[in-house]
Residue frames as qw, qx, qy, qz and C-alpha x, y, z in Angstrom:
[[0.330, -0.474, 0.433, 0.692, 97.06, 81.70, 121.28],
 [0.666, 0.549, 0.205, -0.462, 96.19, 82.89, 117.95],
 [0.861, 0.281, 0.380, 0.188, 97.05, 81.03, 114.51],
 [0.441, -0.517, 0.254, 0.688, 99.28, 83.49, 113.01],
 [0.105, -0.135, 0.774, 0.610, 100.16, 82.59, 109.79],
 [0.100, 0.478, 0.869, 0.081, 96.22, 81.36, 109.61],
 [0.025, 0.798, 0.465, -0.382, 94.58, 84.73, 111.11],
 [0.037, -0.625, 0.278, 0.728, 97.04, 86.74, 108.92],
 [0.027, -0.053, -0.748, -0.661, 96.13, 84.99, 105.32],
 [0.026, -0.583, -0.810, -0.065, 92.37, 85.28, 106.41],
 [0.080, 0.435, -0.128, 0.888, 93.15, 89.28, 106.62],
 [0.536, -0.726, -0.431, -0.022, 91.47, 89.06, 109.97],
 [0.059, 0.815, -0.050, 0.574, 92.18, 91.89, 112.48],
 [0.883, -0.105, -0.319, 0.327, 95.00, 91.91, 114.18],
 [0.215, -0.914, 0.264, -0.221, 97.08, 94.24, 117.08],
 [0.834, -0.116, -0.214, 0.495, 100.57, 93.45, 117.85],
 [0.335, -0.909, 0.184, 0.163, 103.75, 95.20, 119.45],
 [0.703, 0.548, -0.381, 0.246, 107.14, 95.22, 119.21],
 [0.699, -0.689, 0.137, 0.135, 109.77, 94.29, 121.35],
 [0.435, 0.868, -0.208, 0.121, 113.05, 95.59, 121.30],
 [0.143, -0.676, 0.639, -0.340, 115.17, 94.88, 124.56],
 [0.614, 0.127, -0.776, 0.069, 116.63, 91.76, 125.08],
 [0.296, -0.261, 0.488, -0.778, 114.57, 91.32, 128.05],
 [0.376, -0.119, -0.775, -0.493, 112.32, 88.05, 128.49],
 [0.130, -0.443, -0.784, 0.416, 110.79, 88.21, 131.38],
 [0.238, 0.415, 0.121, -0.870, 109.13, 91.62, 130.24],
 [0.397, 0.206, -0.636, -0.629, 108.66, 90.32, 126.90],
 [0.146, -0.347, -0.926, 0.002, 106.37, 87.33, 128.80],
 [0.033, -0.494, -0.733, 0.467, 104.56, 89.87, 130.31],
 [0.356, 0.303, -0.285, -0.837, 103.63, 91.97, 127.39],
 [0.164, 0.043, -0.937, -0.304, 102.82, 88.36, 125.81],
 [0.216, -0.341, -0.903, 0.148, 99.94, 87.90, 128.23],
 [0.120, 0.369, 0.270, -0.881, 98.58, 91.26, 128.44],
 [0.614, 0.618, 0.425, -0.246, 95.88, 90.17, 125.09],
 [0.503, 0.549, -0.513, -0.428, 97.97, 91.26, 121.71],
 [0.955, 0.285, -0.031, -0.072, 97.53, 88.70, 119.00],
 [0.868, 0.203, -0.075, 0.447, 101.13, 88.29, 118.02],
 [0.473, -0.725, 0.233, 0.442, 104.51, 90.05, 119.54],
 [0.651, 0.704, -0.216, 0.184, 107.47, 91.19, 117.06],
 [0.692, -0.579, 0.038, 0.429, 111.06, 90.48, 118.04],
 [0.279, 0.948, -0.099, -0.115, 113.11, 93.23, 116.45],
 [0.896, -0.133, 0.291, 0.307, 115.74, 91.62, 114.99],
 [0.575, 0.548, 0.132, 0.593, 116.82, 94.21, 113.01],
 [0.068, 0.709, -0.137, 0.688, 117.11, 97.38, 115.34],
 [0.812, -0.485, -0.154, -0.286, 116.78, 95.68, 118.40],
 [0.087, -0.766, 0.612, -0.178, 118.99, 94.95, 121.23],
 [0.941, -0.081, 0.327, 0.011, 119.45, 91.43, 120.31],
 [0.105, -0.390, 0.898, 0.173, 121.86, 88.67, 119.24],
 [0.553, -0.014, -0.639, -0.534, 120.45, 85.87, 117.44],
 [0.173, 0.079, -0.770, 0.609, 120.41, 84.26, 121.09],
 [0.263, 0.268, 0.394, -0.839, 118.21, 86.81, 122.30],
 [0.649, -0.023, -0.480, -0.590, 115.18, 85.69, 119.36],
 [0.558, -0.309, -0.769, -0.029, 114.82, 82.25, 121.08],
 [0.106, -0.200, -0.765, 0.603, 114.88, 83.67, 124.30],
 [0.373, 0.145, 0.026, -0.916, 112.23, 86.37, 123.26],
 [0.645, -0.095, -0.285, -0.702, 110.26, 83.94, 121.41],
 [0.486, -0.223, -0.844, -0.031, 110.13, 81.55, 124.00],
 [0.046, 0.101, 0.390, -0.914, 109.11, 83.98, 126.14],
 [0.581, 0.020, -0.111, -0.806, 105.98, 85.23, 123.99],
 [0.551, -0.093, -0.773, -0.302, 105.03, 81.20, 123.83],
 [0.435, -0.296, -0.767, 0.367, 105.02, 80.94, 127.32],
 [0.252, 0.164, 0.277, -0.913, 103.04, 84.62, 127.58],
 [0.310, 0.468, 0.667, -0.490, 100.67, 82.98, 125.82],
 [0.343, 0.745, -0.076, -0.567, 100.93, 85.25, 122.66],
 [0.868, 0.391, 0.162, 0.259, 102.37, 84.21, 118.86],
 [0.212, -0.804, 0.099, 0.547, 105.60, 85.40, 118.28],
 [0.790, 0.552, 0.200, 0.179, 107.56, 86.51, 115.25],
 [0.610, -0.390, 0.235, 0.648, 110.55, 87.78, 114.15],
 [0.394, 0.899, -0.120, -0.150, 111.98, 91.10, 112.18],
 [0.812, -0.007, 0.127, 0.570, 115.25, 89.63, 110.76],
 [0.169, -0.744, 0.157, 0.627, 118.09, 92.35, 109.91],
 [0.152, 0.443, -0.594, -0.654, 118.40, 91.60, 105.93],
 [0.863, 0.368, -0.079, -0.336, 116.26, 89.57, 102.94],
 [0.149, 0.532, -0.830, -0.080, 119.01, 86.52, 103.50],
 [0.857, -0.150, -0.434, -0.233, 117.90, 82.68, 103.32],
 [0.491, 0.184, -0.672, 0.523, 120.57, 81.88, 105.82],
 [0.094, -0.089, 0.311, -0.942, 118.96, 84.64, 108.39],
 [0.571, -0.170, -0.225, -0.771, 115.78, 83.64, 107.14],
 [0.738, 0.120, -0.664, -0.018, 116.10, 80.25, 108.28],
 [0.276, 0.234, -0.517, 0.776, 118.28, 80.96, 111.37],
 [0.515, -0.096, 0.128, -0.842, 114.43, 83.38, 112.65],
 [0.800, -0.195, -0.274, -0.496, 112.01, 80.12, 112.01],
 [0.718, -0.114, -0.687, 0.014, 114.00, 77.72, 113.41],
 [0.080, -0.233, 0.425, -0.871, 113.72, 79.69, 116.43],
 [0.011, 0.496, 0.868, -0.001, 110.12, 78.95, 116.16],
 [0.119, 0.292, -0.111, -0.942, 108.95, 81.97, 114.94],
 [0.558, 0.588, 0.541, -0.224, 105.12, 82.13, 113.53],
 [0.514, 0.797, 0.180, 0.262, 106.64, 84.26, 110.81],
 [0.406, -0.667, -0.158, 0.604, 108.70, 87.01, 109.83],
 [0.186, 0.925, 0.225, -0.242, 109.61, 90.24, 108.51],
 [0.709, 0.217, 0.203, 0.639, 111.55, 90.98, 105.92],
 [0.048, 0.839, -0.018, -0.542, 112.81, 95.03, 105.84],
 [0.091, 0.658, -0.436, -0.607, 113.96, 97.02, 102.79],
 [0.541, 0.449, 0.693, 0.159, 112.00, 95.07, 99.94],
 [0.030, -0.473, 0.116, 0.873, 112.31, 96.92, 97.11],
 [0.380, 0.228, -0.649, -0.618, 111.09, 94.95, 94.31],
 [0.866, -0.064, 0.030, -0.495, 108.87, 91.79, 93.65],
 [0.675, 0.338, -0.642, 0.133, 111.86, 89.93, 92.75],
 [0.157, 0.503, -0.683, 0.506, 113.02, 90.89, 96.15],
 [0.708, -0.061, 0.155, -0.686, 109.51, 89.83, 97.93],
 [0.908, 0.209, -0.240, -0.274, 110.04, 86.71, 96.32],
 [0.473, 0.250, -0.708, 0.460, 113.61, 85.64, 97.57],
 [0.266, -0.461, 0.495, -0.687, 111.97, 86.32, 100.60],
 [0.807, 0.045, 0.064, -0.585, 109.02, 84.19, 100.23],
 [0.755, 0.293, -0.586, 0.023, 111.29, 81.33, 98.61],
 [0.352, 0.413, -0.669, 0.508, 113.50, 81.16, 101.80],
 [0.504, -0.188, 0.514, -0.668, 110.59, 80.77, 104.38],
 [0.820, 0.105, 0.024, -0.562, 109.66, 77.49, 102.68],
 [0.194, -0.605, 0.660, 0.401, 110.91, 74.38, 102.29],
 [0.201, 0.246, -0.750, -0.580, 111.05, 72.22, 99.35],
 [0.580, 0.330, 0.397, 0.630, 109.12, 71.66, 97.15],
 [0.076, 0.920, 0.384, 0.005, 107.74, 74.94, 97.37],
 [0.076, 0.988, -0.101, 0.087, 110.45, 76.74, 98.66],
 [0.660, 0.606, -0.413, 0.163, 114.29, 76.63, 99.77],
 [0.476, -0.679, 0.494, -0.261, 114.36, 76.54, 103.46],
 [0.712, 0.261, -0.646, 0.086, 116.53, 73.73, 104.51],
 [0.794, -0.416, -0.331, -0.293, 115.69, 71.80, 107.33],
 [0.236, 0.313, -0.758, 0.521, 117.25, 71.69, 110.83],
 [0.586, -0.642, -0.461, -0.177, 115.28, 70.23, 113.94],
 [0.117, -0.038, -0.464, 0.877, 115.68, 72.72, 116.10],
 [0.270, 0.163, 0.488, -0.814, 113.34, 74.94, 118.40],
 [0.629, 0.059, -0.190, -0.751, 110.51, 75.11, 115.48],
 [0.380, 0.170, -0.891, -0.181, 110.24, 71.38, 115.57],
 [0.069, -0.237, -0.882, 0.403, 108.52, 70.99, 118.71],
 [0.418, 0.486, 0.383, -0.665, 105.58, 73.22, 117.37],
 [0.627, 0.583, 0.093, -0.508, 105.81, 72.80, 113.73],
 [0.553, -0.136, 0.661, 0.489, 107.19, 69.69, 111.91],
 [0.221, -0.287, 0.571, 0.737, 108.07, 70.02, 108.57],
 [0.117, 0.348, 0.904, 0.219, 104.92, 68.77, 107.15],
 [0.175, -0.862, -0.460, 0.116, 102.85, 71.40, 108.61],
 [0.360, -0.599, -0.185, 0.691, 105.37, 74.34, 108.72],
 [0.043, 0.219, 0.450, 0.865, 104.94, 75.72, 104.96],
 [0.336, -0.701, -0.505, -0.376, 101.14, 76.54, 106.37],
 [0.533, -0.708, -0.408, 0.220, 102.18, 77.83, 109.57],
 [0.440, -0.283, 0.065, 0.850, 105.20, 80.14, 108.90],
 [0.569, 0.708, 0.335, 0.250, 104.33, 83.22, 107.57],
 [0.640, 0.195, 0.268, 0.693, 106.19, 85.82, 105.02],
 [0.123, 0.956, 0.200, -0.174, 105.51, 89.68, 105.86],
 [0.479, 0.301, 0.091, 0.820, 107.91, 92.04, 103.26],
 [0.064, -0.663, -0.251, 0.702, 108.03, 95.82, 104.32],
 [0.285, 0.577, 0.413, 0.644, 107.67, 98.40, 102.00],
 [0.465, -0.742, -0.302, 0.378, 109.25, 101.48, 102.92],
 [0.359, -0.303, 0.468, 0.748, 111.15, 102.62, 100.13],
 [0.369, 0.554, -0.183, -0.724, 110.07, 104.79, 96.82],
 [0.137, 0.283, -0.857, -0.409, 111.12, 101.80, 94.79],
 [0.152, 0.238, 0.880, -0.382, 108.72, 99.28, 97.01],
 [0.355, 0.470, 0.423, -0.689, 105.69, 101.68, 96.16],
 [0.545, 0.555, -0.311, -0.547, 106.00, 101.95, 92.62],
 [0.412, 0.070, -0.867, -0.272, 105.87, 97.69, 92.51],
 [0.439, -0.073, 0.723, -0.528, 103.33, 97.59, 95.08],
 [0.913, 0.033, 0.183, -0.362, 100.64, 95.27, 93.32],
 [0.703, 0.367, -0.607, -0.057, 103.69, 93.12, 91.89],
 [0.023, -0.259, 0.816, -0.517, 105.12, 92.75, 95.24],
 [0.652, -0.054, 0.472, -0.591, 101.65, 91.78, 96.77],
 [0.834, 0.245, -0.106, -0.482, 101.30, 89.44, 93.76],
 [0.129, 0.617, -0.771, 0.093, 104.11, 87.65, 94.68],
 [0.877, -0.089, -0.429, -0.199, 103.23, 83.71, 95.37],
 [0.627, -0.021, -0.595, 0.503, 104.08, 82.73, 99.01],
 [0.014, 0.248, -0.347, 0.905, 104.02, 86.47, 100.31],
 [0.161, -0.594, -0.724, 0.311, 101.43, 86.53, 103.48],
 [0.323, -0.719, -0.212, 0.578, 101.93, 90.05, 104.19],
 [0.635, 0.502, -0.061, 0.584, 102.78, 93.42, 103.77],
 [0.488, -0.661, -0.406, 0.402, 103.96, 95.71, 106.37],
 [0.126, 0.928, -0.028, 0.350, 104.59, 99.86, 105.98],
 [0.491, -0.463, -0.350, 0.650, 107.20, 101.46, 107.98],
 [0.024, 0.894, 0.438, -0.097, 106.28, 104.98, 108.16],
 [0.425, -0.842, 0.062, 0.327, 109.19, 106.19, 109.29],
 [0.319, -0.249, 0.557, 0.725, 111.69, 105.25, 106.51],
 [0.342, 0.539, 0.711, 0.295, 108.66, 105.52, 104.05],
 [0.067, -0.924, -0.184, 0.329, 108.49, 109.33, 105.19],
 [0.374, -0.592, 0.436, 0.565, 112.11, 109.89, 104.69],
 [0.436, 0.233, 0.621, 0.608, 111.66, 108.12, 101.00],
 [0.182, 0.817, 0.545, 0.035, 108.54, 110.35, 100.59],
 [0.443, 0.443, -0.065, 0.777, 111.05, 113.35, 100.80],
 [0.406, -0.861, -0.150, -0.265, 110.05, 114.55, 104.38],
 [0.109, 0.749, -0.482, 0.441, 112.47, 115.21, 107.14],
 [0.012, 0.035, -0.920, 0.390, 111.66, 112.58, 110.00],
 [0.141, -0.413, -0.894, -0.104, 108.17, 110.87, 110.82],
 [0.127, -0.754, -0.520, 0.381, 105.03, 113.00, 111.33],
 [0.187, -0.241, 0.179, 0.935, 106.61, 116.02, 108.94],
 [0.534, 0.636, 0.364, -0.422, 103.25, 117.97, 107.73],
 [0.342, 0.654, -0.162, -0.655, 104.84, 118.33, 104.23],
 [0.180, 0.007, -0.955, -0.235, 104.51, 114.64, 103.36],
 [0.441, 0.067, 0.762, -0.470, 101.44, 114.14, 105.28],
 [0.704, 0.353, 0.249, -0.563, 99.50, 114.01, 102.37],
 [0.427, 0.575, -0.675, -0.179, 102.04, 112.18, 100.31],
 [0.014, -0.223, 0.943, -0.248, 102.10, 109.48, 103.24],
 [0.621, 0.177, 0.528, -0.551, 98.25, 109.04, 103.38],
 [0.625, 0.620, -0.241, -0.408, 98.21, 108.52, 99.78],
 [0.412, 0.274, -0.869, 0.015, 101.12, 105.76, 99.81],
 [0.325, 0.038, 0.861, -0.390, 99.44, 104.03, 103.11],
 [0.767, 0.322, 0.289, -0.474, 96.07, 103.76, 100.84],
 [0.625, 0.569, -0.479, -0.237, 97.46, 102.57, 97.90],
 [0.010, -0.344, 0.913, -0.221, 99.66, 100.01, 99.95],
 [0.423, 0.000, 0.675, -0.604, 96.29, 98.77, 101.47],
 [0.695, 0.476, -0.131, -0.522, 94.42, 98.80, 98.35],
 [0.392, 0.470, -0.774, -0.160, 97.08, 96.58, 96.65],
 [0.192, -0.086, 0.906, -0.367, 97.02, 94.28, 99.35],
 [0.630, 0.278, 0.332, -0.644, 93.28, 94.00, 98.95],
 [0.677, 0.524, -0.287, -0.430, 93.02, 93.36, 95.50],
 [0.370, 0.392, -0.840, 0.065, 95.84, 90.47, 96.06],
 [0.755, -0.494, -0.171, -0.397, 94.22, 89.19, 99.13],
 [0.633, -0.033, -0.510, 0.582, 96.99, 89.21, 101.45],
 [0.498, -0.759, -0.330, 0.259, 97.38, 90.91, 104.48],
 [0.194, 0.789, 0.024, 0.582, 98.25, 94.61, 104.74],
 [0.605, -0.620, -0.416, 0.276, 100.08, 96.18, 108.04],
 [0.261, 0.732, -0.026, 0.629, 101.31, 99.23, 109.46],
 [0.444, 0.094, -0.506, 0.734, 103.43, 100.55, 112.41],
 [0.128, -0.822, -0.247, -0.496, 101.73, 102.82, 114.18],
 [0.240, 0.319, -0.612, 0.683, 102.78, 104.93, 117.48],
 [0.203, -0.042, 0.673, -0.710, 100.24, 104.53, 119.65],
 [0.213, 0.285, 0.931, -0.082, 96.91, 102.81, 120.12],
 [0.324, 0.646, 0.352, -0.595, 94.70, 105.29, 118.76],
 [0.449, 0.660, -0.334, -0.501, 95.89, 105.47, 115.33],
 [0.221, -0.153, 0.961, 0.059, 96.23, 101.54, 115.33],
 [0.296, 0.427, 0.770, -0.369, 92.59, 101.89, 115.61],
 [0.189, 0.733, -0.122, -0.642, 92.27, 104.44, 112.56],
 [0.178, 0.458, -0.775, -0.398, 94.20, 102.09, 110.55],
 [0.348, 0.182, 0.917, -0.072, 92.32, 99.17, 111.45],
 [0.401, 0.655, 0.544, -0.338, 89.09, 100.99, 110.47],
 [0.442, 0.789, -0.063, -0.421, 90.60, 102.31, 106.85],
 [0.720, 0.559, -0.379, -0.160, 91.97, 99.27, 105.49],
 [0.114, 0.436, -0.877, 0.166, 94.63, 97.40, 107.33],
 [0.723, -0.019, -0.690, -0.030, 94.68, 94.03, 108.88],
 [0.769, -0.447, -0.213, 0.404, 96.67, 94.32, 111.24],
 [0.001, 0.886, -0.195, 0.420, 98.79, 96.98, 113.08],
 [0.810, -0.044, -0.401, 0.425, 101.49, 97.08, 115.33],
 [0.372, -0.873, -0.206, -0.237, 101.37, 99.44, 118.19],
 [0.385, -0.860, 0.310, -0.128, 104.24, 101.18, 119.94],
 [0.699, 0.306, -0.636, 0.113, 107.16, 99.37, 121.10],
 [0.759, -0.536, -0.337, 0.153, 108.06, 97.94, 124.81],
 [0.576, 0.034, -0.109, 0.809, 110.81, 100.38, 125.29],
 [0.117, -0.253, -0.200, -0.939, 108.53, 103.64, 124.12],
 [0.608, -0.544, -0.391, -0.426, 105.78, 101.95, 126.60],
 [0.599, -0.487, -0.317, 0.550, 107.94, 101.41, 129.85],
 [0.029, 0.005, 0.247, -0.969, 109.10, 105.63, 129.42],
 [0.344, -0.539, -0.422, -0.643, 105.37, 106.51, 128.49],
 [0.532, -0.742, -0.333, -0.234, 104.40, 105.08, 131.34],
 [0.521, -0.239, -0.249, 0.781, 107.67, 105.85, 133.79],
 [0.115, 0.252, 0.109, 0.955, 107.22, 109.55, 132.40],
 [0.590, -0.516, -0.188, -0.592, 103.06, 109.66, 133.64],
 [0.579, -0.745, -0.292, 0.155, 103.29, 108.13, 137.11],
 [0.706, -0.045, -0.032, 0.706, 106.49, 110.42, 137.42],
 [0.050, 0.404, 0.183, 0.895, 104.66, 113.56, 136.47],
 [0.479, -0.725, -0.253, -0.426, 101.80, 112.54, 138.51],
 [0.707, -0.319, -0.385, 0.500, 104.41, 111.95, 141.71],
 [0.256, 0.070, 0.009, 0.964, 105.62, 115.87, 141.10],
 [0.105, -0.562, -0.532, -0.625, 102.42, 117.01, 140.94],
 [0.440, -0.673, -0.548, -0.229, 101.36, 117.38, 144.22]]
């Protein structure tokens, strides 16, 4: 199982997924199929807070690291995700460094930071002593606002991470829905710059991508780490190809 929180501040190169359906027996068997680290989509996903532990005890027992998108930049929420035992997690709709920071504050606890301390799930992998090194802090940055503080955000003290979403990052860019050609060059331009920042800060840089080929693109022009497809958009893929080949003949 890889180190998470370790491989991700050492900007080593990293492939994950996402999982969306409250489903853990699927979500073990993505776990064990070789990505470094699993997401549990806690923000668009078909979970309850429930459904996180079950997911991430799932990925533990696939073998994989898991982590957790939460649904808002709250300490309560933030809290709520690690003691799940989450390796980390994602904060959406960062806009600012300030915000980057409340994030960062709330994944830690004292002195560093503000989490406050329940023994629950995380306890049996990561006692308190050890969990300010092991948890980490990815902020998106997906919004117009986000871009124009990207090296403040990255410079932010705590932050592991940063993570693109394309899709609302299009929409800020003034396109119409992901993949529109009349951002395309507006979106390459914010995905370097995003990377760059990162660099210069030495934190870790990610980005969504839809499919494994342009994971690989990103890897090789600057990211860390990438995050390939989701389990939902990989069970049609593949339903949709043995289904086509079944008609075929």
């Amino acid at each position: 199982m890889t180190d998470f929180a370790a491989a991700l501040r050492a900007r080593q190169p990293m492939i994950g997924t996402w999982v969306v359906t409250d489903n853990p027996i699927a979500t073990e068997s993505i776990a064990g199929l070789g990505f470094d680290f699993i997401c549990v989509d806690g923000q668009h996903g078909l979970y309850g807070e429930d459904g996180w532990i079950s997911a991430i005890t799932a990925i533990t027992a696939g073998g994989s690291s898991g982590i957790i998108r939460v649904p808002a930049n709250d300490p309560a929420v933030l809290g709520r995700a690690l003691d799940s035992g989450a390796a980390g997690v994602v904060v959406p709709m960062v806009d600012s460094a300030a915000d980057a920071a409340r994030a960062a504050h709330a994944c830690r606890y004292v002195p560093r930071g503000g989490r406050s301390y329940g023994p629950m799930r995380t306890a049996l992998r990561m006692p308190p002593a050890e969990a300010n090194d092991r948890v980490a802090c990815l902020v998106m940055i997906e919004t117009a606002e986000a871009l124009a503080d990207i090296d403040a955000i990255c410079a932010v003290d705590g932050l592991d991470g940063v993570l693109i979403g394309p899709f609302d990052l299009t929409l800020a860019l003034g396109g119409k829905g992901f993949g529109d050609p009349a951002v395309a060059a507006e979106l390459e331009d914010a995905l370097a710059a995003v990377a760059a920042a990162a660099a210069r800060a030495g934190i870790a840089a990610g980005v969504h991508c839809p499919d494994g080929g342009t994971a690989a693109k990103r890897l090789a022009g600057g990211f860390t780490f990438a995050m390939v497809s989701c389990d939902l958009l990989l069970l049609e893929e593949a339903a949709t190809s043995q289904l086509r080949l079944a008609r075929s003949s």
